[in-house]
N, C-alpha and C positions, 0 to 999 in steps of 0.2 A: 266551108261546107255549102257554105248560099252559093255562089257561083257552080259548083257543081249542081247540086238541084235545080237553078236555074235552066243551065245548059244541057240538059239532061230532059228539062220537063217536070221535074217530080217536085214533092216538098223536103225541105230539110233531115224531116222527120225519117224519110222512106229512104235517103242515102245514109242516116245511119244504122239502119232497120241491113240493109244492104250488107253495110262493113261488119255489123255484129254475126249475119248471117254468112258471110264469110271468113268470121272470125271462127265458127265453130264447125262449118262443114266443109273449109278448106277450099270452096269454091271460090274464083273472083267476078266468073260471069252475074252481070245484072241476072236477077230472076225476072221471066216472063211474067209480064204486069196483068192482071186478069182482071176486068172492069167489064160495065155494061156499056157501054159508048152501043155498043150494037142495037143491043136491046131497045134504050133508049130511044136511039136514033126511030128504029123500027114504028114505039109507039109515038112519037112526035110524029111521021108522017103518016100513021094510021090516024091520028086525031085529026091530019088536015092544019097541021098549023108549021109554017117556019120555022128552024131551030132560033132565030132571033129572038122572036116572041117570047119564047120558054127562058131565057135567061135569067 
């Protein structure tokens, strides 16, 4: 399961979260990941500061 999360991007936890969710609605495709990266991003360069800094 590590090697897939790894390869993948995600954490362990979220490819079983995945196989559970396709254990019950029959789907296999990954679900569309829904996060703030955007957001985020937005306010880091509204603040005026690098995404380095922010780490």
């Amino acid at each position: 399961m590590r090697a897939v999360a790894e390869t993948v991007g995600v954490s362990e936890r979220t490819v079983w979260r995945w196989l559970e969710q396709a254990k019950t609605t029959g789907q296999v495709e990954a679900p569309v990941r829904q996060g703030h990266a955007d957001g985020v991003g937005r306010g880091v360069g509204a603040a005026g500061r690098g995404g380095r800094e922010c780490r």
